[in-house]
N, C-alpha and C positions, 0 to 999 in steps of 0.2 A: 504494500500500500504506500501512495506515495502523501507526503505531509506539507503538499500545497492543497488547496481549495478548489474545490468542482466548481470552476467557470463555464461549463458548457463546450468546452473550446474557445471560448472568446477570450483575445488578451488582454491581460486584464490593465495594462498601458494604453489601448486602443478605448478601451471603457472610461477610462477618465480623460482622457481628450475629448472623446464624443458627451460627457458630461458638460466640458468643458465649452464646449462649442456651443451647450444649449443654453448656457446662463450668457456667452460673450455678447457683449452690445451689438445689435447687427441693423442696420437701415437700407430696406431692399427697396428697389425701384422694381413697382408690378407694373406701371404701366404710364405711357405719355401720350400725348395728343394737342393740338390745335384746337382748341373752344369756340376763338371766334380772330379772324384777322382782315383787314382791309387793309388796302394802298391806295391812294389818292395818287395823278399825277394830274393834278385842275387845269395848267397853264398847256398844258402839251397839245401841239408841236413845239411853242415857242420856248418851253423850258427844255428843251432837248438841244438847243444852241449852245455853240460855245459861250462860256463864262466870262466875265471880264474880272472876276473877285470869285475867292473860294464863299461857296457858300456858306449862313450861319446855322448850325447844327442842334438842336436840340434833342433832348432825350429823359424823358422822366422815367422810373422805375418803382414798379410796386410790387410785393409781396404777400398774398392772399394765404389764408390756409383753413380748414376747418377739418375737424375731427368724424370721420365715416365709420367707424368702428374703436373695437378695444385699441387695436396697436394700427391701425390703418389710418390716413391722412393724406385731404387732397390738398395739392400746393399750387397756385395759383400764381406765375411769371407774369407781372403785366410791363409790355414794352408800348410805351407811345412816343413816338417822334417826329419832326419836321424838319425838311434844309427848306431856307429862307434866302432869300437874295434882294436885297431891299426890300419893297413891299409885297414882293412877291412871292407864291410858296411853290416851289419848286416841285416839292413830294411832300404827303404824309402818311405814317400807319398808326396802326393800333393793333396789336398782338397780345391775345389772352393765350396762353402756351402752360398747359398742368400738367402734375406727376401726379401719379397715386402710388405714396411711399408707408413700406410698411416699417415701424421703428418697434423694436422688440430688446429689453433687456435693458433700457435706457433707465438711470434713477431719476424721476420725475421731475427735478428742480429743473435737467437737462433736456429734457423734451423739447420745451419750446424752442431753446438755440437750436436744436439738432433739427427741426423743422423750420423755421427764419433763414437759415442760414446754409445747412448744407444740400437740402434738398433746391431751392432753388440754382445752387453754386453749380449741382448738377442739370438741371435743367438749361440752364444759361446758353451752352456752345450748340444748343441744338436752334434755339430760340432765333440767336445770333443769325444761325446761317440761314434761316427761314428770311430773316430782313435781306442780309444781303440777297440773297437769291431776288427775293420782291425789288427791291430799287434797281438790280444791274435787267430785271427783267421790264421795268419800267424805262428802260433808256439811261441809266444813270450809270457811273462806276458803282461797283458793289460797294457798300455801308458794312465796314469791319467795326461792330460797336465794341469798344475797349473792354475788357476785363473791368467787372461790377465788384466792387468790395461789402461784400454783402454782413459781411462783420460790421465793417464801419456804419452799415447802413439800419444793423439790429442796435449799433449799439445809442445811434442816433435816434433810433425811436423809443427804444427804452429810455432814454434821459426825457423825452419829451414828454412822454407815459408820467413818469415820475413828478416833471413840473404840472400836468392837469392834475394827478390827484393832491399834491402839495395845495394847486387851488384851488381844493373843491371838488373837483371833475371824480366821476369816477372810472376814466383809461385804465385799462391793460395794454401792455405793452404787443398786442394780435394784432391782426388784423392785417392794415397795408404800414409799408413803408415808406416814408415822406419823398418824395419828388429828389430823383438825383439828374442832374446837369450834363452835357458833353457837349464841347464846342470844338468842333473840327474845322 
């Protein structure tokens, strides 16, 4: 008889990894999509001319999310933007672009960064080439939107969170994310 323990054959190194595995933090991406997007090109043919001035660039970004289950959550990328040329607007869109992210093993305080921040971080390069695609298929050079600091941008709305309830208000730091800028 031998004076290890009847594991079934399973090793019993491989059982505590597989333990291991069930408790590690994990945030899976089940699924993406296109909600809703338009492109404006209003002035065309005439905005299809050469330029005499780089156009002015803008770009606001927000960050949606609501809770669909225990560990499931959709996250919501909003891109809106416009190039401008004096008074004229050149292009516009609007891109609603969602995950449905599941977050499992996460300690609760961590939740919400892990859903503000990383899940759209991953949505981001998809969203991206969706514009550029839209503008360079609109006549324009393709619109590479920079790298979003999506930290900076929880961490901006959490301070603002914090100033409404200081006055009063009663914010959480959910929802969207305050309007960020790009001037190309």
């Amino acid at each position: 008889m031998a004076d290890t323990p009847n594991t079934n054959g399973a090793d019993p190194a491989a059982a505590g990894t597989q333990a291991q595995q069930n408790t590690a933090p994990s945030l899976n991406a089940l699924a993406q999509f296109t909600r809703d997007f338009s492109f404006e090109n209003p002035n065309a043919p005439q905005s299809l001319a050469p330029q005499q001035q780089q156009p002015q660039i803008s770009i606001q970004v927000n960050v949606n999310a609501k809770q669909l289950g225990e560990t499931d959550y959709e996250v919501e990328l909003k891109l809106e933007g416009s190039a401008k040329n004096d008074a004229n607007t050149l292009f516009a869109f609007d891109l609603a672009f969602c995950g449905i992210f599941r977050v499992k093993n996460v300690p609760q305080d961590q939740i919400h960064p892990v859903i503000m921040i990383e899940c759209p971080r991953l949505l981001f390069p998809f969203a991206r080439q969706i514009v550029a695609d839209a503008v360079r298929n609109g006549g324009f050079p393709p619109l590479y939107i920079d790298p979003i600091d999506f930290v900076a941008l929880y961490r901006q709305r959490v301070a603002e969170a914090q100033k409404a309830q200081q006055a009063g208000g009663n914010a959480e730091p959910g929802g969207q994310t305050p309007p960020a800028s790009e001037n190309a």
